[in-house]
FIMIMI-779232 format. One record per residue (C-alpha): x negated, y, z; residue number from 1. Coordinates in Angstrom, 2 decimals, decimal comma, m for minus. Each point is the difference from the previous one (the first is absolute). Layout:
N
+---------+---------+---------+-------+
|      px |      py |      pz | dotor |
+---------+---------+---------+-------+
|       X |       Y |       Z |   NUM |
...
+---------+---------+---------+-------+
END
This chain:
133
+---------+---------+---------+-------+
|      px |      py |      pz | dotor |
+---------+---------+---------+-------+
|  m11,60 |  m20,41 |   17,49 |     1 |
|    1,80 |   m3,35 |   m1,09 |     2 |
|    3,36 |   m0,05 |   m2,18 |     3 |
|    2,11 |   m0,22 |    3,32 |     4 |
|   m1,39 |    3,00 |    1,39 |     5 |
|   m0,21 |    2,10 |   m3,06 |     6 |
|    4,11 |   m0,28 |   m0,85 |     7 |
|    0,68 |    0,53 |    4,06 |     8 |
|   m2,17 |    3,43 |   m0,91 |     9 |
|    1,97 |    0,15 |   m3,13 |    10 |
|    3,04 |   m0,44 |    2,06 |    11 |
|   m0,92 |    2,80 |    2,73 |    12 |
|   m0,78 |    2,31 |   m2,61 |    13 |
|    2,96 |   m0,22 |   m1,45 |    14 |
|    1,98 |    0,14 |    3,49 |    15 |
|    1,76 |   m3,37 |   m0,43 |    16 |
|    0,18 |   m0,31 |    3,97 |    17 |
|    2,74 |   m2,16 |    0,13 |    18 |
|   m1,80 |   m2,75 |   m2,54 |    19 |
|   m3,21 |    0,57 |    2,36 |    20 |
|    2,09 |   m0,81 |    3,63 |    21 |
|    1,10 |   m3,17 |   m1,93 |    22 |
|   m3,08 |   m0,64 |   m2,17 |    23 |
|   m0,29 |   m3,67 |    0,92 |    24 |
|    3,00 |   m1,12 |   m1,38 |    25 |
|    0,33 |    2,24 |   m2,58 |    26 |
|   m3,68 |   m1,39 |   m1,16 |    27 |
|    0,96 |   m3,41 |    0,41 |    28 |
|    3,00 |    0,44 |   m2,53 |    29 |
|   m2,88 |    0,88 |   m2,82 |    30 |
|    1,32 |    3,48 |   m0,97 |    31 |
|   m1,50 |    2,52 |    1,50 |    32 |
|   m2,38 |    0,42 |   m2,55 |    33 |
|    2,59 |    0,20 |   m2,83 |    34 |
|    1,93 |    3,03 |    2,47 |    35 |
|   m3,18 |    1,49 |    0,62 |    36 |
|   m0,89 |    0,97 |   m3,79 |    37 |
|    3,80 |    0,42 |   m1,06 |    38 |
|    0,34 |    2,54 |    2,76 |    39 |
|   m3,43 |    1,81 |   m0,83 |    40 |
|    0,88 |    0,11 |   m4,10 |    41 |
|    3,81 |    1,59 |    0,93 |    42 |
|   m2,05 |    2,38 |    2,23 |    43 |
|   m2,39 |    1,02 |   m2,99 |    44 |
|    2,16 |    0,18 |   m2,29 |    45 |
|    2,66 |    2,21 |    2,19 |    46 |
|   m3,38 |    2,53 |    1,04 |    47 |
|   m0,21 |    0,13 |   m3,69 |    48 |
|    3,18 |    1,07 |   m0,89 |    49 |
|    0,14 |    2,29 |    3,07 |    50 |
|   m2,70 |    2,07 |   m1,37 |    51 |
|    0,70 |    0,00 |   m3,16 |    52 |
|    3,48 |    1,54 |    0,81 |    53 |
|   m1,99 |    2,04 |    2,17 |    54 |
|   m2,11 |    1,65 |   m2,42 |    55 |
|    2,84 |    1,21 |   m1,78 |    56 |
|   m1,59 |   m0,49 |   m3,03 |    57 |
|    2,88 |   m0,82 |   m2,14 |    58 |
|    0,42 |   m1,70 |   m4,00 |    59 |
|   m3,42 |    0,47 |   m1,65 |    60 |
|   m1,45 |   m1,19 |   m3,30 |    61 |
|   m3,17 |   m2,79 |    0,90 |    62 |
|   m3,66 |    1,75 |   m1,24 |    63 |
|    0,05 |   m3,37 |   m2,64 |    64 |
|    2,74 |    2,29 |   m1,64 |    65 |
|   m1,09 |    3,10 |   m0,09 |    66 |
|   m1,39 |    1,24 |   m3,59 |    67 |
|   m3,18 |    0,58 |    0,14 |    68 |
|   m0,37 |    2,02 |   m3,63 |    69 |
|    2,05 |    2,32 |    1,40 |    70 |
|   m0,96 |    2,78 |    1,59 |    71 |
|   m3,13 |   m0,03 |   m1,71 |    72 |
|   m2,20 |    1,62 |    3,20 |    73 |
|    0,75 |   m3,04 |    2,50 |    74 |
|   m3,13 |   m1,63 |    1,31 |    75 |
|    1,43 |   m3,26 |    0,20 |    76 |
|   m2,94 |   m1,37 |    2,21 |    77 |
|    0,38 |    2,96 |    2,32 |    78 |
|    3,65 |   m1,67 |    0,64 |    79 |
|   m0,76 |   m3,49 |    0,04 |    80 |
|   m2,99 |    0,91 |    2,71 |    81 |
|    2,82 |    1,79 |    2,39 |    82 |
|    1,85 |   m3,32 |   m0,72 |    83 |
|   m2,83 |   m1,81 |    2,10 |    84 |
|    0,82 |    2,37 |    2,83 |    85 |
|   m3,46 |    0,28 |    0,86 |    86 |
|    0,72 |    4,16 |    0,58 |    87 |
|    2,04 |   m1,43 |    2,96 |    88 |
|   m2,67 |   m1,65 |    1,61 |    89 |
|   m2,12 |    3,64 |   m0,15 |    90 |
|    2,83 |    1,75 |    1,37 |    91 |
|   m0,04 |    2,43 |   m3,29 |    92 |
|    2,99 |    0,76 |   m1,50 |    93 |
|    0,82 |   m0,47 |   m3,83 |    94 |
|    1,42 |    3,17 |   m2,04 |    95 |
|    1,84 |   m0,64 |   m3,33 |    96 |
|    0,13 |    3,35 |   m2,35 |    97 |
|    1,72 |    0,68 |   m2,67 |    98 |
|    2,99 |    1,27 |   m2,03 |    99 |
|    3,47 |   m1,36 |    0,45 |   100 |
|    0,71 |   m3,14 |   m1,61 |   101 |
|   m3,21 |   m1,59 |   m0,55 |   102 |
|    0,50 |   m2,76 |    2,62 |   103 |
|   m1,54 |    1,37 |    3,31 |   104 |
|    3,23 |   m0,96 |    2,63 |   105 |
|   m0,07 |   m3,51 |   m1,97 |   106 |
|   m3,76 |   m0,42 |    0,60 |   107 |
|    0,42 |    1,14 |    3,92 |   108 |
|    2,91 |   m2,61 |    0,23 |   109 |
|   m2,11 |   m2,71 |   m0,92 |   110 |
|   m3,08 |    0,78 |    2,17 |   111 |
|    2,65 |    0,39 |    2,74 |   112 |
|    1,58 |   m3,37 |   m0,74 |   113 |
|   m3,62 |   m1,57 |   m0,13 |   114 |
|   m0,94 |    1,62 |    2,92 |   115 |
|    3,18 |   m1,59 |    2,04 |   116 |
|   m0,47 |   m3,31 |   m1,70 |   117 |
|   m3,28 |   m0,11 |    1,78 |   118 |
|    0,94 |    0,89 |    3,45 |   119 |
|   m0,59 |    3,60 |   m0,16 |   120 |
|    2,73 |    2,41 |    2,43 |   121 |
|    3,06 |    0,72 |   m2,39 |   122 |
|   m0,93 |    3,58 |   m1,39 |   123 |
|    2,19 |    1,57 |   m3,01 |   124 |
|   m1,74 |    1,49 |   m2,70 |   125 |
|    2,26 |    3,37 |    1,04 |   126 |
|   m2,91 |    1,45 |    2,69 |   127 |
|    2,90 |    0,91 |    2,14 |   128 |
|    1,15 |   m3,21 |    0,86 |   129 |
|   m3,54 |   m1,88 |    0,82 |   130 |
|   m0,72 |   m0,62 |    3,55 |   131 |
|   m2,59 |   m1,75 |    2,12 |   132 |
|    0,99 |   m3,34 |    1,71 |   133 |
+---------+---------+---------+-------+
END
């Protein structure tokens, strides 16, 4: 597929019909390559924000933040493994235990904000609000 072809896919994928009836001239003015990418980076970034908002997952403190000498039973490379989402890919789910106040909604938030930042369905860390898409 040669660069003319692959923005007129670009272009279908991203339903621009009316720049693909008038293609020729719109090619000949030299910017239909510079529309193409603005539109598909305002379309990323608006899917991003749309499931982010999604998720509901609300303010949370980044895992860079969280204090790691406290509680003193956190296996921090038990956390930074669900950070690689690789559960996801089994289809297993991940189940945080512990008392109140040691960090566990903080730790779901993150995986959940990872998990969207990769492309994953939006899916709250409160059970009742994920959903298949």
């Amino acid at each position: 597929m040669n660069h003319h072809e692959n923005l007129q896919a670009r272009a279908k994928a991203l339903r621009l019909y009316g720049l693909l009836a008038h293609w020729d001239a719109a090619d000949a003015a030299g910017w239909v390559e510079t529309l193409i990418n603005w539109e598909e980076e305002e379309r990323g970034r608006r899917s991003l924000e749309r499931r982010l908002s999604d998720a509901h997952i609300g303010r949370f403190k980044p895992l860079c933040d969280f204090d790691w000498a406290w509680p003193k039973h956190c296996d921090r490379a038990a956390v930074e493994a669900l950070m690689t989402l690789d559960f996801l890919k089994d289809t297993a789910n991940a189940v945080l235990v512990g008392p109140n106040g040691v960090g566990k909604s903080m730790i779901a938030q993150n995986i959940a904000h990872q998990a969207i930042l990769r492309g994953t369905p939006p899916c709250s860390p409160v059970p009742a609000r994920c959903w298949e898409s």
